[in-house]
C-alpha positions as CSV (number, residue, x, y, z in Angstrom):
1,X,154.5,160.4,10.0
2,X,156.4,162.5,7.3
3,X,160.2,161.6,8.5
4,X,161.5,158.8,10.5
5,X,165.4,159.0,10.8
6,X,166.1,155.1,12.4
7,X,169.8,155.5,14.1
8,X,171.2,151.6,14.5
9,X,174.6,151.5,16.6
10,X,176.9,149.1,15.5
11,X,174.6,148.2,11.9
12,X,176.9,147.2,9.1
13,X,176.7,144.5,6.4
14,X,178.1,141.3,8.9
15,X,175.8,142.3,12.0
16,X,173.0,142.4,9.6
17,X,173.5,139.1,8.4
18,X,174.9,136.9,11.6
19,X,172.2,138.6,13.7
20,X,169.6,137.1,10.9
21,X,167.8,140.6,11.0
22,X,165.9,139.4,7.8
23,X,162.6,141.6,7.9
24,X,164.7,144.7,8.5
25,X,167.3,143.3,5.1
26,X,164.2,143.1,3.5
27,X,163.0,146.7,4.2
28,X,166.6,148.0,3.1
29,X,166.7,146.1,-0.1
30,X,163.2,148.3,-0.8
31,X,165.8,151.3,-1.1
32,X,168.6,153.2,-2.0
33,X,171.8,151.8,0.3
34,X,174.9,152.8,0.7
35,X,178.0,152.4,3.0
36,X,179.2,156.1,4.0
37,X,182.9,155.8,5.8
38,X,183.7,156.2,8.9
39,X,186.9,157.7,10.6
40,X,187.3,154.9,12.8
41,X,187.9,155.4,15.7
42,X,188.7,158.1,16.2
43,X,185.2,160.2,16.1
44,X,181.9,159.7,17.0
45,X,179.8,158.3,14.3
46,X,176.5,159.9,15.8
47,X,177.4,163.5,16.3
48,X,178.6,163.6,12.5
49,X,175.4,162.7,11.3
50,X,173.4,165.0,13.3
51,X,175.6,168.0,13.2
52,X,176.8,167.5,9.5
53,X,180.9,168.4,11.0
54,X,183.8,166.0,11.9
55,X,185.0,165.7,15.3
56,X,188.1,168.0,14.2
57,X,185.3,170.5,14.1
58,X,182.8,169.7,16.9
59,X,185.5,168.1,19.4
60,X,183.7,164.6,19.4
61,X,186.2,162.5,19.7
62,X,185.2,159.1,21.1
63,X,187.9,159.9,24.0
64,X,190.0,163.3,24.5
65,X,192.2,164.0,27.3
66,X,191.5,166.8,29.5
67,X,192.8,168.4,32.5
68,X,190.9,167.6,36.0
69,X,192.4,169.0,38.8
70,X,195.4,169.7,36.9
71,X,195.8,166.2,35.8
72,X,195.6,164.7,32.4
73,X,192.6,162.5,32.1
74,X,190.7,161.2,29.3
75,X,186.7,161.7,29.3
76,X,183.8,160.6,27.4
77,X,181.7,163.1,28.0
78,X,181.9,164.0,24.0
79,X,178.2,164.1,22.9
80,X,175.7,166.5,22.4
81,X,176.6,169.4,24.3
82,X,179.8,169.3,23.0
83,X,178.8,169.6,19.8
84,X,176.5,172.4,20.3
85,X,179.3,174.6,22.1
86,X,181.2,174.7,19.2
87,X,178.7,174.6,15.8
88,X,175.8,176.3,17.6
89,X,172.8,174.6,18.5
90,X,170.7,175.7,15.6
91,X,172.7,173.5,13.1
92,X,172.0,170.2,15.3
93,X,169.7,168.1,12.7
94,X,166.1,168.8,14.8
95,X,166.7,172.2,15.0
96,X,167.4,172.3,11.2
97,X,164.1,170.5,10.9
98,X,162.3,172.3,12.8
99,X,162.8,175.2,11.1
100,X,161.7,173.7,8.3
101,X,158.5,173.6,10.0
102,X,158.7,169.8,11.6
103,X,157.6,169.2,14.8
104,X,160.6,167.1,16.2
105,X,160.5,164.0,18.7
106,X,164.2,163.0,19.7
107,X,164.5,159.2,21.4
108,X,167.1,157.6,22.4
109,X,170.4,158.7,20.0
110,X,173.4,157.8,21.5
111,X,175.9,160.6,22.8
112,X,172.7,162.5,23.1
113,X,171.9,162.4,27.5
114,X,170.3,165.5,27.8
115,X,166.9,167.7,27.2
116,X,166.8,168.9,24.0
117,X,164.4,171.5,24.6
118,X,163.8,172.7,20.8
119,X,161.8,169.1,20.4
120,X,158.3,168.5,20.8
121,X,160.2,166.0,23.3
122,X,163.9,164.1,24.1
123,X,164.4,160.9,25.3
124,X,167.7,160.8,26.3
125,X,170.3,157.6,25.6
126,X,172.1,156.3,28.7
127,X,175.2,157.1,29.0
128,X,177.5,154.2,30.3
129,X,175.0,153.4,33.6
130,X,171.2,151.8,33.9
131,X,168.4,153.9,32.0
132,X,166.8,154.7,35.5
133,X,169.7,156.2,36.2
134,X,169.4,158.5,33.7
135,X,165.7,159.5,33.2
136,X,164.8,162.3,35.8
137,X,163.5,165.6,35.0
138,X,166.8,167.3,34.5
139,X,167.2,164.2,31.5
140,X,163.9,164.3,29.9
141,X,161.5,166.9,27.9
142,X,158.9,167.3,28.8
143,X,160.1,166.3,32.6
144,X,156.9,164.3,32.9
145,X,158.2,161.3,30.5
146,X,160.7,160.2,32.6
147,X,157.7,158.3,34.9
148,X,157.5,155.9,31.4
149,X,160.9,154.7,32.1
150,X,160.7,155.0,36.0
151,X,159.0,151.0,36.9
152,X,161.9,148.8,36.2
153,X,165.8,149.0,37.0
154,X,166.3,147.2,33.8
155,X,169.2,148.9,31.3
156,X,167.1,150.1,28.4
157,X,169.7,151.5,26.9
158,X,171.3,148.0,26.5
159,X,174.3,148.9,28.2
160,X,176.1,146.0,28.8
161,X,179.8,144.9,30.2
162,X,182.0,146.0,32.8
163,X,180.4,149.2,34.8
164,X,177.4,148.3,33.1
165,X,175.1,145.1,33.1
166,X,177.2,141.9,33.2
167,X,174.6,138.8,33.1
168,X,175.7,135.6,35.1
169,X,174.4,133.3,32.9
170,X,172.4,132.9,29.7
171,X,169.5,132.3,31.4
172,X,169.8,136.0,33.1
173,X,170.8,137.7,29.8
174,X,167.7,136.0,28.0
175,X,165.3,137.5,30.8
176,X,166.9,140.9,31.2
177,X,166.8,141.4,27.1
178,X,163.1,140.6,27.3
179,X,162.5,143.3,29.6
180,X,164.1,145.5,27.2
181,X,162.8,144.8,24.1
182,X,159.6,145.5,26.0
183,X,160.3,148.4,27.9
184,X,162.1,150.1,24.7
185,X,159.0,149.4,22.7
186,X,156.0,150.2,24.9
187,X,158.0,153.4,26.3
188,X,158.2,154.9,22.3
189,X,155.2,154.3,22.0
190,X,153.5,155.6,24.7
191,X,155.7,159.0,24.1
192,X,154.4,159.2,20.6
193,X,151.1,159.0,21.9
194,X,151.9,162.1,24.2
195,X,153.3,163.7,21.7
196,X,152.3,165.4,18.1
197,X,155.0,164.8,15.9
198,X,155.7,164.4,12.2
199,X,159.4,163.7,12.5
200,X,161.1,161.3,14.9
201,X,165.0,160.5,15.5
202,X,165.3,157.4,16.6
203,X,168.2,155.6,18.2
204,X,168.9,151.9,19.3
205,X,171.9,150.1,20.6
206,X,170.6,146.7,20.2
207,X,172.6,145.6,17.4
208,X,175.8,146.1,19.9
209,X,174.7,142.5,21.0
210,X,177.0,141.6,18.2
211,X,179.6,143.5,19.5
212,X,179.7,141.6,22.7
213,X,178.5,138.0,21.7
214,X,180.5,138.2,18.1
215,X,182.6,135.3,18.8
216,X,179.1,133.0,20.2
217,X,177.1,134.2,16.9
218,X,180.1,133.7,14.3
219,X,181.6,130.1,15.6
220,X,180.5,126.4,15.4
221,X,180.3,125.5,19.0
222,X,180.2,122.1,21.3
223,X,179.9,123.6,24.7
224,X,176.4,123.6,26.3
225,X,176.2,127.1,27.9
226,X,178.0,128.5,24.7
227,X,175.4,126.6,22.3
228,X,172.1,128.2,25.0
229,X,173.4,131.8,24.7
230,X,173.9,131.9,20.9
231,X,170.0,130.6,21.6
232,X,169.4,133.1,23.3
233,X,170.8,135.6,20.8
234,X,169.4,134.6,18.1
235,X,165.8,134.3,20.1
236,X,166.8,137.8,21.1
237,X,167.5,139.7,17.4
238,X,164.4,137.9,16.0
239,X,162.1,139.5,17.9
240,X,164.2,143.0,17.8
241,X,163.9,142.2,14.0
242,X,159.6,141.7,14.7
243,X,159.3,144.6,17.0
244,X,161.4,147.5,14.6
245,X,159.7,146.3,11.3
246,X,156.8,146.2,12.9
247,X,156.9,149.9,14.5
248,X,158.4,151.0,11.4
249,X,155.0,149.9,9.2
250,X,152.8,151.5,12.4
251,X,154.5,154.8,11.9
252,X,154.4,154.8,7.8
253,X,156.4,157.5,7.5
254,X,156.4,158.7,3.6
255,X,160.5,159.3,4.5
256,X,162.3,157.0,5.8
257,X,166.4,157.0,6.8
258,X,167.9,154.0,8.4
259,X,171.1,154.5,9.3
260,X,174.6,153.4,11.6
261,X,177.7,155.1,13.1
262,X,179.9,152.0,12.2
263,X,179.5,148.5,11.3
264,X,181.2,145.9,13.7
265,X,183.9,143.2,12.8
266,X,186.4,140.6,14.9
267,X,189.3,142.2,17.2
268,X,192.1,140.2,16.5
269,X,194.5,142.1,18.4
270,X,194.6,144.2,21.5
271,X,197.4,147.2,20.8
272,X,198.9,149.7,23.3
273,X,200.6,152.9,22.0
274,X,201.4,154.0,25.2
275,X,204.0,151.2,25.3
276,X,205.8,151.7,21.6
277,X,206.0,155.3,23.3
278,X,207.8,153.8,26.4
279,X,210.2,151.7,24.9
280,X,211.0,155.3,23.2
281,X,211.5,156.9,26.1
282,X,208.5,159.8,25.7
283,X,206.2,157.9,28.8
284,X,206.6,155.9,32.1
285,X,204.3,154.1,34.4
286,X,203.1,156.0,37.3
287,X,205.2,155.5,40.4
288,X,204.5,151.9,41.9
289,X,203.0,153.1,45.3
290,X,200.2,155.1,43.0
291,X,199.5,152.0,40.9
292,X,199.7,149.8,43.8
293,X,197.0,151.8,45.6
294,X,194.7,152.4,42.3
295,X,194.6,148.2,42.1
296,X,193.9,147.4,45.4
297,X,190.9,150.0,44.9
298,X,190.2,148.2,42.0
299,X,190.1,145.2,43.4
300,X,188.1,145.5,46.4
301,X,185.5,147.6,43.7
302,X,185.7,144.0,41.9
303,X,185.1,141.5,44.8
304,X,181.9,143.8,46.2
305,X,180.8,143.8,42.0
306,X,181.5,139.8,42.4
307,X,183.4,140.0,39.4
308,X,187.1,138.9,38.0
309,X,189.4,141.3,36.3
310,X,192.2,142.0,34.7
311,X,194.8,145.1,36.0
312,X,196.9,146.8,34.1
313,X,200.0,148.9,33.9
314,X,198.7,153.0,34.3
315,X,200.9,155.2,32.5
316,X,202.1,158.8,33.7
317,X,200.5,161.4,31.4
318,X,201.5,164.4,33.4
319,X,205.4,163.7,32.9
320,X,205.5,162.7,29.0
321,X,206.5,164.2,26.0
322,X,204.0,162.2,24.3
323,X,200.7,160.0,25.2
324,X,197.9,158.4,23.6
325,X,194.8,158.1,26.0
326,X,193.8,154.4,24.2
327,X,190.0,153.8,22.6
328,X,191.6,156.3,20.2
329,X,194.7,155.6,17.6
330,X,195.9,158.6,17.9
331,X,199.0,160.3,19.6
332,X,198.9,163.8,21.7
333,X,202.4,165.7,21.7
334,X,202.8,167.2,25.5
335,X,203.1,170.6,25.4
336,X,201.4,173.7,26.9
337,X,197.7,172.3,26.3
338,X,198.3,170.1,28.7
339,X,201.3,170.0,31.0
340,X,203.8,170.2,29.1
341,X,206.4,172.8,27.8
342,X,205.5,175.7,25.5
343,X,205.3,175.3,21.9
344,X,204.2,176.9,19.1
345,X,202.0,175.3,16.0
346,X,205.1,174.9,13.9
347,X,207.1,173.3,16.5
348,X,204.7,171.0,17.6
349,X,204.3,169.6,14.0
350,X,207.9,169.4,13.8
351,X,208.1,167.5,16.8
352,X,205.2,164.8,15.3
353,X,206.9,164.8,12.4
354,X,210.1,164.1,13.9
355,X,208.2,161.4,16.5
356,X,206.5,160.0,13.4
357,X,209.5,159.1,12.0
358,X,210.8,157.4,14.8
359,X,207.7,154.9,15.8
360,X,207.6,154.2,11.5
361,X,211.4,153.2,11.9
362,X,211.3,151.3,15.5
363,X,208.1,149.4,15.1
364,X,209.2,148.1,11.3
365,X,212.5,146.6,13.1
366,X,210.3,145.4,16.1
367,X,208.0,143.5,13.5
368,X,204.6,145.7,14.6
369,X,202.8,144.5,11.7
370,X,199.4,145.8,13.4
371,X,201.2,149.0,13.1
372,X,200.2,150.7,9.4
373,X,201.7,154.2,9.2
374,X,202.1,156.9,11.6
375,X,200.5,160.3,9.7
376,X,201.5,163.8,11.3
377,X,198.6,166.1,11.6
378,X,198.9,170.1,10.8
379,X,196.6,172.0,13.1
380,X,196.5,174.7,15.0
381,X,196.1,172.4,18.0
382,X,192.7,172.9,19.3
383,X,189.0,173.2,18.0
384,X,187.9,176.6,17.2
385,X,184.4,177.5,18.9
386,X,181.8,179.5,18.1
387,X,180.2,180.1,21.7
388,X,182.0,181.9,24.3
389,X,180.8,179.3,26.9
390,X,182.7,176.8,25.2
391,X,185.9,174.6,26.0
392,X,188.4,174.3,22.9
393,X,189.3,170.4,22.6
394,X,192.9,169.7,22.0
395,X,193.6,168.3,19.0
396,X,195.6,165.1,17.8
397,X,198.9,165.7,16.9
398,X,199.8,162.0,15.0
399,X,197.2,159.8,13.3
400,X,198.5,155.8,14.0
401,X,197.1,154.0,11.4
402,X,196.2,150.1,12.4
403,X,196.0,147.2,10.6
404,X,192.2,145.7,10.6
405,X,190.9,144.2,13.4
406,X,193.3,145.9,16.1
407,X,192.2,148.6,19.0
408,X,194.5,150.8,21.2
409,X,192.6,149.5,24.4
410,X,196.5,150.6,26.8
411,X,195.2,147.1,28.5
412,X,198.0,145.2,27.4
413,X,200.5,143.6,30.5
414,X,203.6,145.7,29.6
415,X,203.1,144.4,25.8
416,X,202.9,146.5,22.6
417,X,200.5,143.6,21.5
418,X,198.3,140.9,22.4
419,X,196.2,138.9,20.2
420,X,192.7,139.3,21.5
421,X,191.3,135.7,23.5
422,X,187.2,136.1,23.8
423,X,185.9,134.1,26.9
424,X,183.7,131.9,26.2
425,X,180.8,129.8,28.5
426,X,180.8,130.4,31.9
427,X,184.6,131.9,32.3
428,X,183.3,134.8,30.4
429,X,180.3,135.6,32.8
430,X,183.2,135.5,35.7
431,X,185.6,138.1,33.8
432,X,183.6,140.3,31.9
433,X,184.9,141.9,28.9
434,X,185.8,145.5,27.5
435,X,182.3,147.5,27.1
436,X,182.5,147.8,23.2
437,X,185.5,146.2,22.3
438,X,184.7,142.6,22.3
439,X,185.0,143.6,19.0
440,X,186.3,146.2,16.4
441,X,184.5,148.8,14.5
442,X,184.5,148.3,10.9
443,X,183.9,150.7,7.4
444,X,180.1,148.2,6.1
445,X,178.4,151.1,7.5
446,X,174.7,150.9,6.4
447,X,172.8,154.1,5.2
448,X,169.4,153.6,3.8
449,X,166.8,155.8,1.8
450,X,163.4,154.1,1.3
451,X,160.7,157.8,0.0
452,X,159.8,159.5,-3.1
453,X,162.7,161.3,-3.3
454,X,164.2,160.3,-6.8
455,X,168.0,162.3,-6.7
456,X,170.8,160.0,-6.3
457,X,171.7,158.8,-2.7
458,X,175.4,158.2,-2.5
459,X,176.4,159.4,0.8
460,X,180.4,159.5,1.0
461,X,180.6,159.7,4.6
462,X,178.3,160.2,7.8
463,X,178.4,164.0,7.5
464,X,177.0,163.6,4.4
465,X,174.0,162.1,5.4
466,X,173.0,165.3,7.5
467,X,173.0,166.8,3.8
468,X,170.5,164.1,2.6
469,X,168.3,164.3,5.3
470,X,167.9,167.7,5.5
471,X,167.8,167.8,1.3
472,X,165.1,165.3,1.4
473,X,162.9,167.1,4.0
474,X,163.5,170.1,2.6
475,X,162.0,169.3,-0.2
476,X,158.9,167.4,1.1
477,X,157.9,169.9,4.2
């Protein structure tokens, strides 16, 4: 193979070393590394690297709000397609290569859930639900593929937390990541051998097992069922760490990238925006009939799930002046965009100025230390597309910076702040946790060069490692 571009959620200096991934340390330290930032968390790390623009330019935020059935919502749905609407398709990275005369194979990048029909073939990543799920014909190119993934209701995507896999007990969690690792592996392969490629794009979520587990794999523990599963973890990485390395030296490829979105690092505190804005005045809860109703939905949902959860206050988006849709540190001012009254670009800014102001001076006499700055942002308030077909995103209007270690999860009971309590043993198979955010995304982002190539490789940020790959196969295709 010429080019292998290895895409590692969640890889950063810490996960590296707590997860013991020695073989793959030793395969970076062959290299050139760097740690390219990140704007956490705002954008999506993966859509940078493979479209070479920030999410101010492609609209792939890791949340936006958006109108659905005129009310304000927040969506995901951020990826890809997205990003093609508003750069054009032919600057995503494997059409870049292909016109360099590559034959692409795509597998498995996150934010990427469709066909990507310029490939020689596209394994899609799984969204927030079980791989099956998500490998039909309408998901995979060519359509046949998807009967690889098609024997087993096991998550290959490693998808795991509430809506997603929650295992019951170690014993579970050790059985159901075996199945992965094996179904991950033999299904590359087996596409590869479909498929004549010289390039690959490869993506893996595996290392998000440290996202989850953190607290199990960085603590000296005395409970049973907490010492098994940091067993099972470790078990679990070491033969991840076998499997890549060893796939890696089958495919030889004379280029090789390995590279993360964002490295991952302790939550300490759980902070909510949405209710420094309320004791403002610019948001309310919903009505308590609607949040009434919403729970007992909820709950019911929970009890048929057989799991234990947590509710939380919803706030009233439609009727503010100003929101913030949480996973996101940013604020949103209400105007015409949304629901709100009309405003032009200057008084918008003026009114995030003036609101910035206000949350630096309140939150400094309320003792917010989590709270950093509050930055007004100049823009002309949406993304500026390039295809007629395509949505403009609204764009932030205030930038909250946070102190390490904090997240704007808006699940906080009526509190600006609440210091984050991991679950440990048993209590934590019964409640779950938050998807990603057992813990926080963190700047030792890992980007990696091992080739012939002998030019400098200092990546500053992720967009500048679609510049090196491309430089790099440029020069060797």
């Amino acid at each position: 193979m010429k080019l292998l571009v290895l895409g590692i959620d969640g890889l950063g200096e810490e996960s590296l070393s707590k997860m013991k991934l020695n073989r793959l340390a030793g395969l970076i330290s062959k290299g050139k590394k760097a740690n390219p930032s990140v704007d956490n968390i705002v954008s999506r790390g993966w859509p940078e690297i493979y479209s070479g623009a920030t999410a101010y330019e492609t609209g792939a935020f890791f949340q936006i709000p958006h109108l659905l059935k005129n009310k304000i919502c927040p969506t995901q749905k951020t990826g890809a397609n997205v990003v093609s609407n508003h750069i054009g398709e032919d600057e995503l990275l494997w059409s870049r290569l292909r016109k360099l005369g590559y034959r692409v194979g795509l597998f498995g990048l996150p934010t990427v859930t469709t066909s990507q029909t310029t490939c020689e073939f596209s394994f899609p990543a799984t969204g927030a639900g079980q791989f099956k799920n998500s490998t039909n014909s309408n998901g995979v190119y060519p359509a046949d593929l998807a009967s690889l993934a098609d024997y087993s209701k096991s998550n290959s995507g490693l998808r795991i937390g509430q809506g997603a896999f929650l295992p019951k007990s170690s014993d579970e969690l050790a059985r159901w990541l075996r199945d992965h690792l094996s179904q991950y592996f033999y299904t590359l392969r087996q596409t590869l051998r479909r498929n004549d490629v010289n390039a690959l794009i490869l993506g893996t979520r595996f290392v998000t097992l440290f996202y989850k587990f953190r607290h199990i794999l960085s603590s000296e523990l005395t409970d049973p069922e907490d010492i098994n599963l940091k067993k099972v973890l470790l078990d679990a990485a070491e033969e991840f760490d076998y499997e890549l390395v060893k796939f890696i030296e089958e495919a030889n490829p004379e280029e090789l990238f390995i590279v993360s979105d964002h490295g991952l690092g302790e939550l300490r505190y759980h902070v909510t925006i949405n209710e420094v804005l309320r004791e403002l005045g610019c948001i309310n809860y919903k009505p308590l009939v609607s949040r009434a109703a919403k729970q007992a939905a909820r709950k019911v949902r929970d009890i048929y799930k057989g799991r234990k959860a947590n509710y939380y206050p919803d706030f009233d988006y439609d009727n503010s002046s100003a929101f913030s849709i949480g996973y996101t540190d940013v604020i949103y001012i209400n105007d015409a965009r949304f629901k709100g009254p009309e405003m032009s670009d200057e008084s918008r800014y003026e009114r995030a100025v003036k609101l910035s102001k206000e949350l630096t001076s309140y939150v400094a006499t309320q003792g917010y230390d989590q709270f950093v700055a509050f930055e007004p942002i100049k823009s002309s308030g949406w993304t500026d597309p390039i295809e007629t077909n395509a949505d403009p995103i609204p764009l932030p209007d205030i930038r909250c910076v946070l102190a390490e270690g904090c997240v704007n999860l808006q699940r906080t009971n009526g509190n600006v702040v609440e210091k984050n309590e991991p679950y440990y043993a048993e209590e934590m198979y019964k409640k779950g946790f938050f998807a990603e955010h057992s813990g926080c995304k963190t700047n030792d982002t890992i980007a990696a060069y091992i080739g012939s190539d002998r030019q400098p490789f200092k990546p500053q940020s992720l967009t500048d490692l679609y510049i090196e790959i491309l430089r790099v196969a440029g020069s060797t295709s």
